[in-house]
Kinemage of the C-alpha trace (Angstrom):
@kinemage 1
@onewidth
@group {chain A} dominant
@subgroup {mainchain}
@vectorlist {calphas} color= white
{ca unk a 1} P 95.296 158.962 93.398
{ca unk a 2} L 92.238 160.981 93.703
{ca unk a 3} L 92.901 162.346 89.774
{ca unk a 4} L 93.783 158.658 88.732
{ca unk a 5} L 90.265 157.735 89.824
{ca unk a 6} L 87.973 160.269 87.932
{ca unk a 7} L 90.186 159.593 85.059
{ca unk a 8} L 89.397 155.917 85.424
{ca unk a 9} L 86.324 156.095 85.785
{ca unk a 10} L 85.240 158.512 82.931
{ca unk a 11} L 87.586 156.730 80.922
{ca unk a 12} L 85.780 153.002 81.347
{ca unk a 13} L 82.555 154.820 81.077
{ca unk a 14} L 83.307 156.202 77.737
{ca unk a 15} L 84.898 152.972 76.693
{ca unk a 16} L 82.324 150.481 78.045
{ca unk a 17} L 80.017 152.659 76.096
{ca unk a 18} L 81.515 152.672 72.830
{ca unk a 19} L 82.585 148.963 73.702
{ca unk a 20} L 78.897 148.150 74.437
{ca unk a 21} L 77.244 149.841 71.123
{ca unk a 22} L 80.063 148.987 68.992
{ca unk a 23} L 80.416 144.830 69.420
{ca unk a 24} L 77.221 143.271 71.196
{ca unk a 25} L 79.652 140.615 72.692
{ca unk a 26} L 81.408 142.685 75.046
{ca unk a 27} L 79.934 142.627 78.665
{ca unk a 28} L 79.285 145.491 80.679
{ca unk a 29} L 82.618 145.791 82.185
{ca unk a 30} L 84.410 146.149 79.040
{ca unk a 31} L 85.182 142.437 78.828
{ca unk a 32} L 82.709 139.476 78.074
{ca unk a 33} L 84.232 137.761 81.338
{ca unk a 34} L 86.910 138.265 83.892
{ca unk a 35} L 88.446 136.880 86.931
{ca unk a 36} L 90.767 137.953 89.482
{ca unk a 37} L 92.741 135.958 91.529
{ca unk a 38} L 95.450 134.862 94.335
{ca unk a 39} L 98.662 133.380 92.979
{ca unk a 40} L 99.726 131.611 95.904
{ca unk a 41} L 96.446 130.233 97.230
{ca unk a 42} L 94.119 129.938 94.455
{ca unk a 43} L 91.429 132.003 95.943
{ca unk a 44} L 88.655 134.155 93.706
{ca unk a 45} L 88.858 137.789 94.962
{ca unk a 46} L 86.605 138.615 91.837
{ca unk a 47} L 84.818 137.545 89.353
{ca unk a 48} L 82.175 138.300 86.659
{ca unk a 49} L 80.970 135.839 83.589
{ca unk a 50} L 84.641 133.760 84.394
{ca unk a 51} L 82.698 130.838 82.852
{ca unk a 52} L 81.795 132.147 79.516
{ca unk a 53} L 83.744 130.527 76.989
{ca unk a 54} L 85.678 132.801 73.947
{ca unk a 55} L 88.761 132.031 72.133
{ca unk a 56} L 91.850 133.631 73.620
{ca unk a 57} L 93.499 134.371 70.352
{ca unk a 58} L 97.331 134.946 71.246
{ca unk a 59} L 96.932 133.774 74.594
{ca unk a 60} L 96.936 130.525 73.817
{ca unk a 61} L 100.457 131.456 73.239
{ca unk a 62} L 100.742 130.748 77.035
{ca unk a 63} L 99.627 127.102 76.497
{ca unk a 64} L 102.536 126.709 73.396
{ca unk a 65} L 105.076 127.912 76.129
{ca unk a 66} L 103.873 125.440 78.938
{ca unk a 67} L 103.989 121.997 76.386
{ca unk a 68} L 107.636 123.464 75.627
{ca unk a 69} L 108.967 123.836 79.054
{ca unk a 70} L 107.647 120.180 79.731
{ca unk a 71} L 109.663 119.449 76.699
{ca unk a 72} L 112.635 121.526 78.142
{ca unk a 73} L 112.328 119.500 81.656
{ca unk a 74} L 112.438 116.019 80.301
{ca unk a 75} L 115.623 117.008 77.754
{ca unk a 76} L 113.836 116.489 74.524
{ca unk a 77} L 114.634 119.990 73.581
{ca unk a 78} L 117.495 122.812 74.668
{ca unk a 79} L 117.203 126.424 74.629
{ca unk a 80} L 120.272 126.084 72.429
{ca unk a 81} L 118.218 123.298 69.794
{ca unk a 82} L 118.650 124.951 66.186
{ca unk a 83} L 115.124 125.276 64.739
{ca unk a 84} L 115.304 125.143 60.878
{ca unk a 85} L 112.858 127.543 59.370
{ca unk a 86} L 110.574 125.377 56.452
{ca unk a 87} L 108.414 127.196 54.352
{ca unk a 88} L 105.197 126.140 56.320
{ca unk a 89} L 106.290 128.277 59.453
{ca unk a 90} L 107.670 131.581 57.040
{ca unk a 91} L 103.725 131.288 55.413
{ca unk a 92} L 101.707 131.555 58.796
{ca unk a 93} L 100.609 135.046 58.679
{ca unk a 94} L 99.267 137.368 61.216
{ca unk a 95} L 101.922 139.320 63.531
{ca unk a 96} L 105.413 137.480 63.222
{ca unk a 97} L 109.215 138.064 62.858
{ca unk a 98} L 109.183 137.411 59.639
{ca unk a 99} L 110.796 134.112 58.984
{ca unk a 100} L 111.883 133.036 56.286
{ca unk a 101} L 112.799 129.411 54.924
{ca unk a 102} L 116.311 128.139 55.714
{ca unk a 103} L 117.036 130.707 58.607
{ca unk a 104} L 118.251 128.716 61.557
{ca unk a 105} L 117.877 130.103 65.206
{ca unk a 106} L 117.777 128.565 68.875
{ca unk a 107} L 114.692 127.678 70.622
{ca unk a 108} L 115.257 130.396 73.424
{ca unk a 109} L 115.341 133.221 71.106
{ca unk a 110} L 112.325 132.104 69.197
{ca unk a 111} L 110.606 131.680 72.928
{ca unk a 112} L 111.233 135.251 73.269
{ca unk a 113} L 109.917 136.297 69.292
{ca unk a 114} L 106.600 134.514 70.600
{ca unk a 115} L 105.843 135.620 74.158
{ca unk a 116} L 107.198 139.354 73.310
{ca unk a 117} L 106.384 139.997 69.824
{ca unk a 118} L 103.392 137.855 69.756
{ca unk a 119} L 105.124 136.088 66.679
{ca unk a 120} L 102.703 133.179 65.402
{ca unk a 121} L 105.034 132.406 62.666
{ca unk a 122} L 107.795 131.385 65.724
{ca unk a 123} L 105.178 129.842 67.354
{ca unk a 124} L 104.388 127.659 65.120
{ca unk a 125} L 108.031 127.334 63.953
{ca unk a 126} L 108.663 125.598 67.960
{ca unk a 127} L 105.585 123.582 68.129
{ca unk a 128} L 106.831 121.652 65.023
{ca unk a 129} L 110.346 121.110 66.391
{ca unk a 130} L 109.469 119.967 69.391
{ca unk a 131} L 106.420 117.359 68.765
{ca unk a 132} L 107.388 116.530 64.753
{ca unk a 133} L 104.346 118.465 63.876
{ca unk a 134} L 102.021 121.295 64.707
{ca unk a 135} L 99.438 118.973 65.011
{ca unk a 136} L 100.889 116.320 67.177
{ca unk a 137} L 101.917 119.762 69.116
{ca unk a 138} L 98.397 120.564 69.695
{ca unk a 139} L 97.263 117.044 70.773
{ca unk a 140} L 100.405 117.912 73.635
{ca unk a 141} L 98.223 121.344 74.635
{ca unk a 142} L 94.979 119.703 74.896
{ca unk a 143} L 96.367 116.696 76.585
{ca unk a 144} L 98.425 119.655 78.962
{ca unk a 145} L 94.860 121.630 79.364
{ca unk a 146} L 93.103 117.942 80.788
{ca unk a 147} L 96.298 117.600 83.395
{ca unk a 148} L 95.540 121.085 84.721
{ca unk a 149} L 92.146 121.188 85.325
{ca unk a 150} L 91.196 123.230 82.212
{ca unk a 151} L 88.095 121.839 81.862
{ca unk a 152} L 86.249 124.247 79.689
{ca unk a 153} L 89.401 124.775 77.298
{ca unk a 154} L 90.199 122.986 73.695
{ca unk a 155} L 92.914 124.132 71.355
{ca unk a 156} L 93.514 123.749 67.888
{ca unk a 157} L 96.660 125.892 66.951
{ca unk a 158} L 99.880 126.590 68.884
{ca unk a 159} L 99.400 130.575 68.003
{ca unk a 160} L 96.119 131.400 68.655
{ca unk a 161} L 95.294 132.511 64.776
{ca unk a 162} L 91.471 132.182 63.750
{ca unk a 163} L 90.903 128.978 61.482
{ca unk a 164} L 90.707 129.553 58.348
{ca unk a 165} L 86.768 128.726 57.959
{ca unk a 166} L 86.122 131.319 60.859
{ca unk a 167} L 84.112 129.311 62.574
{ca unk a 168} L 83.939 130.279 66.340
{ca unk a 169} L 83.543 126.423 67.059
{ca unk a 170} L 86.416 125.716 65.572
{ca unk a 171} L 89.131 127.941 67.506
{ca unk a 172} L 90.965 127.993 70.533
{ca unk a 173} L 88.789 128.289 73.267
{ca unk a 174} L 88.920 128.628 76.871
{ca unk a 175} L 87.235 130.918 79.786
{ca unk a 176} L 88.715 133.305 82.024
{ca unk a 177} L 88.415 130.309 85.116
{ca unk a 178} L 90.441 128.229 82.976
{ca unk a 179} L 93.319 131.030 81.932
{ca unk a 180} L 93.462 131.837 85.289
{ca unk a 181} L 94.650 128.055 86.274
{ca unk a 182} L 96.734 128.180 83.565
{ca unk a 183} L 98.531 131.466 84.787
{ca unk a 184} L 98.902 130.000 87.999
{ca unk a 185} L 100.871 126.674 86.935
{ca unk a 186} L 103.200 129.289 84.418
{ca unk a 187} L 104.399 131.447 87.522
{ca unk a 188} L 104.626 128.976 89.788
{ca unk a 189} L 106.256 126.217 88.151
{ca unk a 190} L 108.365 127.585 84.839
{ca unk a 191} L 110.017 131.068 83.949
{ca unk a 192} L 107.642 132.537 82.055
{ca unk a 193} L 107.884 135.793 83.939
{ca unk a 194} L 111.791 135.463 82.347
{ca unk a 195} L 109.994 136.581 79.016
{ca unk a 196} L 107.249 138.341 79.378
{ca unk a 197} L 108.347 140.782 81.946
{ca unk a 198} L 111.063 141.938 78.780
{ca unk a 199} L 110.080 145.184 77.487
{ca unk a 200} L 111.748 145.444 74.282
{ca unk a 201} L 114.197 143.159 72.441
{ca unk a 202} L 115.695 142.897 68.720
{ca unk a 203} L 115.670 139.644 67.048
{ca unk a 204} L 117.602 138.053 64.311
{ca unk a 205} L 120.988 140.302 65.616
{ca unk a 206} L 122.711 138.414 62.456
{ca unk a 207} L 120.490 138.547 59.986
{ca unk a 208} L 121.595 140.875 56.379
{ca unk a 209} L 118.888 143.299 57.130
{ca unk a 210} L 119.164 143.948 60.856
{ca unk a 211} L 117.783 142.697 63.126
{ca unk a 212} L 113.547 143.379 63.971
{ca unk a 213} L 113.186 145.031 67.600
{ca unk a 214} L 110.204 143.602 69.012
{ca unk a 215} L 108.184 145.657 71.403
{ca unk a 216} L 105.948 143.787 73.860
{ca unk a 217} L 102.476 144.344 73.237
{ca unk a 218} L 101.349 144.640 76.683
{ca unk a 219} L 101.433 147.938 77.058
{ca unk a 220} L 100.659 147.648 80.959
{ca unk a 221} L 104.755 146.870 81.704
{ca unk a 222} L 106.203 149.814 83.398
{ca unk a 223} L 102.738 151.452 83.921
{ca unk a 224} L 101.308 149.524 86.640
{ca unk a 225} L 103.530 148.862 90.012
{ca unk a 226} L 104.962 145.084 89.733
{ca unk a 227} L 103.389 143.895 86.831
{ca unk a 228} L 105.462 141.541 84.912
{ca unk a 229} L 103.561 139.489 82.303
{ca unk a 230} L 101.453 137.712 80.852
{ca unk a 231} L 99.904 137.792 77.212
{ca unk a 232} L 98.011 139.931 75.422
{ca unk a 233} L 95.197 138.486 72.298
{ca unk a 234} L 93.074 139.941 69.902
{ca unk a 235} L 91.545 138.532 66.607
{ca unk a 236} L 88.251 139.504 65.922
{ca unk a 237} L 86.358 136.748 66.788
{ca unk a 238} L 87.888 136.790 70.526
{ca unk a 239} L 87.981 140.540 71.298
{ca unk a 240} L 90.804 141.979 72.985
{ca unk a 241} L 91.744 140.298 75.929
{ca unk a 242} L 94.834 139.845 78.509
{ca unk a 243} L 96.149 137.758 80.928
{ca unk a 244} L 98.262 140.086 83.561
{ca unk a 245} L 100.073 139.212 86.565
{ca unk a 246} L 101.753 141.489 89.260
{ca unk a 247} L 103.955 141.256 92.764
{ca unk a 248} L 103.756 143.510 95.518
{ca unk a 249} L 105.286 142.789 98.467
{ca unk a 250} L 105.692 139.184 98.185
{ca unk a 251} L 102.165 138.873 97.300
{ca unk a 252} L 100.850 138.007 93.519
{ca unk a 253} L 97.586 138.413 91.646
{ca unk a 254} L 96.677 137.271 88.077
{ca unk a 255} L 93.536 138.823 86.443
{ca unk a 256} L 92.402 137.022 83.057
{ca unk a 257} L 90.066 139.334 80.741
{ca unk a 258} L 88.505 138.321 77.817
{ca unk a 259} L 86.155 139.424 74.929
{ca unk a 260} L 86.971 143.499 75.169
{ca unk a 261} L 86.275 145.831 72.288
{ca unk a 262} L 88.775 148.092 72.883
{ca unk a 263} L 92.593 147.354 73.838
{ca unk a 264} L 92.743 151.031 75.867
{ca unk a 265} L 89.484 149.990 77.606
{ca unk a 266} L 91.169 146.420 78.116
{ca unk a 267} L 93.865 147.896 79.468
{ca unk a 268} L 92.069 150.340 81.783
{ca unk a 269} L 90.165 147.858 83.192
{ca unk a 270} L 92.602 145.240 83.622
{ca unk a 271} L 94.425 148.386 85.681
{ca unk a 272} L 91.533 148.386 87.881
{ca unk a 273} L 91.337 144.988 88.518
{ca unk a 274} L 94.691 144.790 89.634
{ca unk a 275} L 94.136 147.389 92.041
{ca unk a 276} L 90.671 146.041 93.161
{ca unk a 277} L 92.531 142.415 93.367
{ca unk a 278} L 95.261 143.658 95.852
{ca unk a 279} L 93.387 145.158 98.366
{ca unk a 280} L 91.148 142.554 98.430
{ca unk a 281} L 94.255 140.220 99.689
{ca unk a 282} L 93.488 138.729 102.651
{ca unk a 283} L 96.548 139.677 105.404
{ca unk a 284} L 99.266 136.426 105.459
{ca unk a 285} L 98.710 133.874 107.607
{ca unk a 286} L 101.599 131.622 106.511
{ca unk a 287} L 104.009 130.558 109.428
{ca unk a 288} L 106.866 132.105 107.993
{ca unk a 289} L 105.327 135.561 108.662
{ca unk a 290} L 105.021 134.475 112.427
{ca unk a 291} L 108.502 133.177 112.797
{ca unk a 292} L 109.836 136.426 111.007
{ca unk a 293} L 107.650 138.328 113.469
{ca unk a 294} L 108.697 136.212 116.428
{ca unk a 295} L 112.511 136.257 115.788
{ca unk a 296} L 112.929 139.724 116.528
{ca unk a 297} L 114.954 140.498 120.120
{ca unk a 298} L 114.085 142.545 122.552
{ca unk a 299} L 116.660 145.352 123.694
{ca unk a 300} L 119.550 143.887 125.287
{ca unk a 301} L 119.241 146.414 128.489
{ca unk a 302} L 116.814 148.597 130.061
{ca unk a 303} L 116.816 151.694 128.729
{ca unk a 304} L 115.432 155.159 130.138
{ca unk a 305} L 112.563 156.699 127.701
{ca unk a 306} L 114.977 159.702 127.050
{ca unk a 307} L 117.602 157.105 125.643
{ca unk a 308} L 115.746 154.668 123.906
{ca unk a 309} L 117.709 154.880 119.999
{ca unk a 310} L 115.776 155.076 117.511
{ca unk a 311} L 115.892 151.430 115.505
{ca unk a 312} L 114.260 150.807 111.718
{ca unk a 313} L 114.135 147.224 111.637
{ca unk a 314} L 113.861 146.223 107.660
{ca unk a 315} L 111.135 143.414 107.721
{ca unk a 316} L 112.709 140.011 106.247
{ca unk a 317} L 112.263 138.935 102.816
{ca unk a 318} L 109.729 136.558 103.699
{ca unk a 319} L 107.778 138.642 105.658
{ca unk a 320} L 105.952 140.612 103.266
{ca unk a 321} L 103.719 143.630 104.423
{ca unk a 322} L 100.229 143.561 104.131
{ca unk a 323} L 99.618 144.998 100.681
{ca unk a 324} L 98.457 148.009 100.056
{ca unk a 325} L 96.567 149.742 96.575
{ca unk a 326} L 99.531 151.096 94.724
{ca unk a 327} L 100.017 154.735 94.137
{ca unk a 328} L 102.189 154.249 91.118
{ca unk a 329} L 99.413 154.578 88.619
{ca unk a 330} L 99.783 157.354 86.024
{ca unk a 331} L 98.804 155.812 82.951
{ca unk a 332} L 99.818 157.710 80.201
{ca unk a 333} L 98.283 155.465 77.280
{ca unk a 334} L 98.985 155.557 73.928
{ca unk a 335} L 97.704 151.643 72.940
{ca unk a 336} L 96.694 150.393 69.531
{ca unk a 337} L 95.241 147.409 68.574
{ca unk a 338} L 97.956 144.300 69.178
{ca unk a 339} L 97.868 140.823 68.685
């Protein structure tokens, strides 16, 4: 642990440094803002420029996927609805699966194309089957952003993409504060962890050519203890940014970055964050934890010292322990630029 933390450190010195001289945006931690908070309660256990507004590139990915679950609730759309493939969605550009016109697959696996491959081309692909167009779609997301409190947050694509006059104005844009709402609803109330926890996955299993095996592009899975989504972004008008989300002993954080200048200094710091976040958990205080504490017998009998058993008593599920900094933290990075 003691290694992990010079490595850390000189690491975000060096990158905040060549963050800091190399795009004027980026704020001193590596990020123009960040937050850090509880899942279950809401509460800020850090925060720095969380107000500043920036577009969130393929974040707003994370939007696109809470309009369709509303859309999957009410029965206007299946995970087994065929999407046909027009020649708008094969044209979008940018990181995709390469559609192509005519090609015919189900909503779910064109869920997982977006949220793991970062695929604007299925992104855009779902927004138009399930509103009649991407920009009835959109009017959903905004309308979606105003139910959950995003107040700071307007959208103007389902994928994320710059537009095409470049105009900052004219993108997504949103703040860390906002995200971090939005990160809450997704893991409390749909299955998004169902697809962005996935690691790898190949798309297209029928298609002539083979299929394409999509590699998520946060490159945080399986390198930091119980992290299991969310989305990674980068154009270069928004930076580099992620929103990440862990579990650790029953307890959950999300942290929100946004505006980096540097995915492996993203990444480093978003590590640190989520370290930083967990031991600033306060200890439970939810009555389940007392009746779990409370519901455990006494010995039947006396008992002399000398033949007391020994007894390991596994705590119940929803007990969790207070949480401690995880030790698991070897990152061994090898991270290039992603969408």
């Amino acid at each position: 642990m003691k290694h992990f933390r010079q490595f850390l450190t000189a690491a975000l010195f060096a990158g905040v440094f060549l963050a800091t001289s190399g795009r004027a945006k980026t704020g001193h931690g590596g990020y123009v803002g960040a937050i850090v908070v509880d899942a279950e309660s809401g509460q800020v256990l850090f925060e720095d420029n969380a107000d500043a507004v920036n577009p969130p590139a393929s974040m707003t990915k994370l939007m696109t996927f809470a309009v369709l679950h509303d859309k999957l609730v009410d029965g206007s759309l299946t995970l087994q609805t065929m999407v046909t493939v027009t020649a708008a969605d094969s044209k979008i550009g940018g990181t995709q699966v390469w559609l192509k016109e005519r090609e015919i697959f189900p909503v779910e696996e064109l869920i997982y194309a977006m949220m793991i491959q970062s695929a604007n081309d299925a992104a855009y692909a779902l927004a138009r089957t399930a509103a009649g167009s991407a920009e009835a779609f959109v009017a959903l997301m905004n309308a979606k952003a105003q139910a959950l409190g995003l107040t700071h947050s307007t959208f103007h694509s389902p994928h994320g993409l710059p537009p095409a006059d470049r105009r900052i104005a004219d993108s997504d844009l949103t703040t860390p504060r906002d995200f971090a709402l939005l990160c809450r609803y997704l893991v409390s109330e749909t299955d998004v962890l169902k697809y962005t926890s996935v690691r790898t996955r190949p798309f297209g299993l029928s298609r002539p050519n083979g299929p394409v095996v999509m590699t998520n592009h946060n490159h945080l899975l399986g390198k930091i203890a119980g992290l299991d989504g969310l989305k990674t972004g980068f154009t270069n008008g928004a930076g580099f940014c992620l929103s990440a989300t862990a579990e650790r002993n029953g307890r959950r954080i999300i942290v929100v970055t946004m505006g980096g200048a540097d995915s492996k200094v993203r990444d480093l710091k978003v590590a640190e964050l989520i370290e930083r976040g967990f031991a600033a958990l306060p200890p439970p205080t939810n009555i389940s934890t007392v009746k779990a504490a409370a519901a455990i017998p006494p010995p039947a009998t006396p008992a002399s010292q000398d033949s007391i058993p020994t007894v390991k008593v596994n705590r119940a599920p929803d007990s969790p322990a207070p949480a401690k900094p995880s030790t698991d933290l070897s990152l061994s990075f090898q991270v290039t630029p992603t969408k």
